[in-house]
C-alpha positions in Angstrom: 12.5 99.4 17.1 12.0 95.9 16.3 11.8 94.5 12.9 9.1 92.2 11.7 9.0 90.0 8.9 5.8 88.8 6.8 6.3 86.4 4.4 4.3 85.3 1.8 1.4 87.6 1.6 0.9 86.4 -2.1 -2.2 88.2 -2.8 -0.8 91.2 -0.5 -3.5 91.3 2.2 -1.8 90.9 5.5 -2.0 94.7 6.4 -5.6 95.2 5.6 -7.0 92.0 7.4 -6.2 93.8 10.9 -5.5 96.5 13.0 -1.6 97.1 13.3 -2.2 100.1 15.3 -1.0 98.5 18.3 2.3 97.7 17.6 3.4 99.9 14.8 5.0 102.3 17.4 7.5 99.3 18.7 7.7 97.2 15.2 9.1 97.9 11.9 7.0 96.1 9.5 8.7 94.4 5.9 6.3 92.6 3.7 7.0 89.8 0.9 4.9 89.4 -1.5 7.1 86.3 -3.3 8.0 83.2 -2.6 11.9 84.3 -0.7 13.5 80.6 -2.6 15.5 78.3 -0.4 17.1 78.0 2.9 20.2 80.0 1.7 17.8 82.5 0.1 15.7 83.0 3.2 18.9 83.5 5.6 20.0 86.1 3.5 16.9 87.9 3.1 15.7 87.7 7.2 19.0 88.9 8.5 18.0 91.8 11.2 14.6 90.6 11.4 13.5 89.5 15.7 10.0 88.7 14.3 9.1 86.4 11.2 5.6 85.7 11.0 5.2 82.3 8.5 1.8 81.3 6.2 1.6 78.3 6.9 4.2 75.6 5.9 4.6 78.5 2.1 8.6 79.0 3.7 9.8 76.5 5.9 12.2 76.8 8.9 14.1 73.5 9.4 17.5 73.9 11.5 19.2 75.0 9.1 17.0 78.6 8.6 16.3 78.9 12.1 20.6 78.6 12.8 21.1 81.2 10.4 19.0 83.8 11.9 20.7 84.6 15.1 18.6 87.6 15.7 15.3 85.3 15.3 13.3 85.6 18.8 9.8 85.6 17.9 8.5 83.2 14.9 4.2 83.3 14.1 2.6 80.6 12.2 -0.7 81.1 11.2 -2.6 78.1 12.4 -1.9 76.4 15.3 0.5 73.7 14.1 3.2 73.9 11.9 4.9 70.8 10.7 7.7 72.8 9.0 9.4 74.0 11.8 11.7 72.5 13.7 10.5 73.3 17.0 13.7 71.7 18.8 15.7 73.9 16.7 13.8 76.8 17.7 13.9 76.1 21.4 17.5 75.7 21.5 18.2 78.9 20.2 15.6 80.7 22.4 13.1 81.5 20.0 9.4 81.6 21.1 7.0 79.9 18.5 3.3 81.4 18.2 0.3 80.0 16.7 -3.1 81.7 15.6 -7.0 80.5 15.8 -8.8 79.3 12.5 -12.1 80.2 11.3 -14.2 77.1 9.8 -12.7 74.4 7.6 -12.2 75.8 4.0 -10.7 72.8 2.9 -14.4 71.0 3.1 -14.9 73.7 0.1 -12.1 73.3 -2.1 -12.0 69.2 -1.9 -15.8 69.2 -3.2 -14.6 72.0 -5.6 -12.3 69.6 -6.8 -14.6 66.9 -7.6 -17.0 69.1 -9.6 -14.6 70.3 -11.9 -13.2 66.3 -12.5 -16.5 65.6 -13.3 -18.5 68.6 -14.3 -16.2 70.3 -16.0 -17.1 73.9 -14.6 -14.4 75.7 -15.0 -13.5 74.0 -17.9 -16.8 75.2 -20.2 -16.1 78.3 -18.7 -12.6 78.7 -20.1 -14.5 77.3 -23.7 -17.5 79.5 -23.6 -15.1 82.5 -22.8 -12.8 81.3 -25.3 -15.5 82.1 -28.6 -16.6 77.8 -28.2 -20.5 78.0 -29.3 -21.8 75.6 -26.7 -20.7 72.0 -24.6 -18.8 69.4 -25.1 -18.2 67.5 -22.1 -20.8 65.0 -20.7 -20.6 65.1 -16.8 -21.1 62.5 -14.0 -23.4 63.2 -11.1 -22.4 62.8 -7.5 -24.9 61.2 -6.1 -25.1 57.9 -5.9 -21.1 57.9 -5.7 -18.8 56.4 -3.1 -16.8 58.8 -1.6 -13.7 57.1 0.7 -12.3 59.3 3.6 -8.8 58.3 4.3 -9.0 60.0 7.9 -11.8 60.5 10.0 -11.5 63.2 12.3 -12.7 66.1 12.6 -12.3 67.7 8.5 -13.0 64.0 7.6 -16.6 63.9 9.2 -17.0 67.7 8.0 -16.5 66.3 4.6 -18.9 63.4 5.0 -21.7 65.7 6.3 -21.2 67.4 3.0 -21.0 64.0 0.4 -24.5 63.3 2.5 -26.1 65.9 1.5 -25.2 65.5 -2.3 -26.5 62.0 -2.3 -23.0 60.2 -2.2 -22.5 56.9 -0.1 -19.7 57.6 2.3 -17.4 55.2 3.3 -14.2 55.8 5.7 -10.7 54.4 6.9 -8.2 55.9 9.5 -5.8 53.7 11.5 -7.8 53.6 14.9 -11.1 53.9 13.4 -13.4 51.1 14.8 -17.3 50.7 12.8 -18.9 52.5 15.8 -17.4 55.8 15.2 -17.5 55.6 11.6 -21.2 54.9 12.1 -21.4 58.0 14.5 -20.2 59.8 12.0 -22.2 59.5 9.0 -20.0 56.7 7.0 -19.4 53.4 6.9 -15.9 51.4 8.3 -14.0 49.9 5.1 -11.0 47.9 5.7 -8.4 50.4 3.5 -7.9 47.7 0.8 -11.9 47.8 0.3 -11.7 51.8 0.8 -9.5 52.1 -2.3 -10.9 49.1 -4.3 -14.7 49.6 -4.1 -14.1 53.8 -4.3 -15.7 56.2 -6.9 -13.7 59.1 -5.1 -10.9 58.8 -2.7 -9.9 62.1 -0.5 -7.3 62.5 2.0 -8.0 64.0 5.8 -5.0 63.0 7.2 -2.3 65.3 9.2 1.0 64.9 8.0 3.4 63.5 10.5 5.9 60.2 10.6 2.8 58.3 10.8 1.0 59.6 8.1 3.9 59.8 5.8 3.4 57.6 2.5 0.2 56.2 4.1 -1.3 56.0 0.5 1.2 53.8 -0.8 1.7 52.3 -4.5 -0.6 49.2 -3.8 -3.4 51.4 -2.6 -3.2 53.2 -6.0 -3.3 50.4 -8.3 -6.4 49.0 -5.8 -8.3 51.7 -7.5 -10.8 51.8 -10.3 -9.9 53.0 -13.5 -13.3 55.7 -13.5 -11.8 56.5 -10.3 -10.3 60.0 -8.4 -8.0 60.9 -6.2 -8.6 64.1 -4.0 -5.6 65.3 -2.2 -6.8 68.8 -0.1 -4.2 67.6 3.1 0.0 67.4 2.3 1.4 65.7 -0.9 3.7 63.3 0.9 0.9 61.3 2.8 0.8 60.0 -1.0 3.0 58.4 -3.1 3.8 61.0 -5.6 5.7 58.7 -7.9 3.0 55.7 -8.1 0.4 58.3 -8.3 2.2 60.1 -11.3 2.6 56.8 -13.2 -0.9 55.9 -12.9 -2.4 59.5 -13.8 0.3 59.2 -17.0 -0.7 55.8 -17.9 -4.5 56.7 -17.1 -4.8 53.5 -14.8 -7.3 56.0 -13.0 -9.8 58.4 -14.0 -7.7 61.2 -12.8 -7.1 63.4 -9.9 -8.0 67.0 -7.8 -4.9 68.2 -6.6 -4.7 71.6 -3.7 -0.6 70.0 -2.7 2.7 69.1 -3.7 5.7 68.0 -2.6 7.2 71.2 -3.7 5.4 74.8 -3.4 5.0 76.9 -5.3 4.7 73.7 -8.0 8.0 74.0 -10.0 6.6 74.9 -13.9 8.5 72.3 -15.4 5.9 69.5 -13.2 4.2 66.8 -15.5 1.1 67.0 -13.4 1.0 70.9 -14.8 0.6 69.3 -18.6 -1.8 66.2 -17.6 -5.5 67.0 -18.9 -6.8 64.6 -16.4 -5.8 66.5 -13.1 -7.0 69.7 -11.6 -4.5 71.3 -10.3 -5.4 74.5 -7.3 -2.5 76.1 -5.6 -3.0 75.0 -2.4 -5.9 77.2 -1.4 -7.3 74.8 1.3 -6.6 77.2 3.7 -6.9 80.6 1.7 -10.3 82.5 2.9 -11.5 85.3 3.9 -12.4 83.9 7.4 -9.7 82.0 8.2 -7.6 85.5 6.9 -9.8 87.9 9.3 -8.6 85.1 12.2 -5.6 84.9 11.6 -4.1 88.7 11.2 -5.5 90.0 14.2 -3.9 86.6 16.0 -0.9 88.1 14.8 -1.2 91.5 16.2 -1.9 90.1 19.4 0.9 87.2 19.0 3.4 90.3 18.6 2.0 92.8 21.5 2.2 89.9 24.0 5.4 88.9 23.1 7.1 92.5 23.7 5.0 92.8 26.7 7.0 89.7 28.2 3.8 87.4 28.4 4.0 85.2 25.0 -0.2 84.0 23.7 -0.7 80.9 22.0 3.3 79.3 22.3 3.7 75.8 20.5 6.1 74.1 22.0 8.1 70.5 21.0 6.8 67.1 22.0 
């Protein structure tokens, strides 16, 4: 019988969003629940396992893991991309890489969800009122009339400026090959990226991370900003500069920030940003709904069948 891996199933799901029935006669079936640790930790613990079936980039699988698994055929990543594994790594050793469907964009959600609790203070008063607090103490700042800037404009970019339309917000955006035409198309207006960050009520990130993207928000665009201004971050931590955008949270050079991803996850409990009363922090729950769940599970089952029936769904291969 083959042995199958599923990591991360932090809120212990993964069974009851689909049917299993179809390969529970060929697969044995381990569930984590925790975060395994590092590369070393994650060798030791997926020894024996053919099938590992990855939530999103939660454990990674550079060379190094993928090495160290020699009975690794089959790895699943929810999603269709996954920019933490090395898929040249995988291919050398023979191991087919799967993908799954996604339902919606649930990030749209959690980046407004973000800016409503920067400047409403929802869950905030919550906590109080819960807390014995007799009644409000925060004063709040209205999105409309806000500029929101969209530092990438495809397709979660233009999702996300449908949405700051309909609150009343005035929508600019920059991406490196935008041209005014499509932002125009698009609901927004083009902004150089110097103007994006300096003119900015509300700056959020809709980039993919890749070489390209890497540190594209760099230490000048920070300081660009205004000091009533926010950072939303809903797409990967390193597109930013964590360091410059540390300093300037500590040193309140900007309003503050709305923060779903870090360089490291889970976020270590030592982190400053976990002590800084002018960030929201939300572990990384862009992706983390019931829709995209119900899409991806089943994906999963049928990742797994087609694979042991020789005829592999849904492969990612290198570029």
């Amino acid at each position: 019988m083959v042995r199958a891996a599923i990591l991360d199933d932090y809120q212990n799901v993964a069974l009851k969003f689909a049917d299993w029935s179809p390969i529970t006669k060929d697969v044995d079936i381990k569930v984590f629940n925790e975060p395994i640790g590092g590369p070393e930790a994650v060798i030791k613990a997926l020894q024996g396992f053919a099938v590992v079936v990855m939530m999103r980039e939660r454990t990674p699988f550079p060379r190094q893991v993928i090495e160290g698994l020699p009975d690794l055929k089959l790895l699943i990543t929810t999603g269709a991309r996954n920019n933490s594994i090395d898929l040249k790594a995988a291919a050398e050793r023979g191991v087919t890489v799967c993908g799954t469907g996604g339902a919606g964009n649930p990030t749209a959600g959690i980046a407004f969800g973000l800016m409503l609790e920067l400047t409403r203070r929802i869950g905030f008063e919550n906590a109080r009122l819960k807390a014995g607090a007799l009644w409000q103490t925060t004063i709040g700042k209205d999105l409309e009339g806000q500029t929101l800037g969209i530092v990438g404009f495809g397709k979660l970019g233009q999702r996300v400026t449908r949405i700051a339309n309909a609150f009343g917000m005035k929508v600019i955006a920059w991406s490196q090959n935008l041209t005014p035409e499509k932002a125009k198309e698009g609901g927004a207006d083009y902004a150089s990226k110097e103007d994006l960050f300096r003119n900015s009520d509300f700056v959020s990130i809709h980039y993919i991370l890749s070489d390209r993207s890497r540190g594209l928000v760099t230490a000048d665009d920070i300081a660009r900003m205004k000091p009533s201004a926010y950072l939303i971050n809903t797409a990967r931590a390193p597109i930013v500069d964590q360091a410059a955008l540390l300093k300037a949270l500590q040193e309140k050079k900007i309003a503050g920030a709305g923060l779903d991803v870090f360089e490291i996850e889970p976020l270590p409990l030592d982190h400053p940003y976990r002590k800084l009363d002018n960030v929201v922090l939300t572990p990384h729950l862009g992706y983390v709904s019931e829709q995209n769940y119900r899409r991806y599970f089943p994906d999963i089952v049928e990742d797994i069948r087609a694979w042991l029936d020789g005829k592999p769904v849904r492969t990612i291969a290198a570029k």
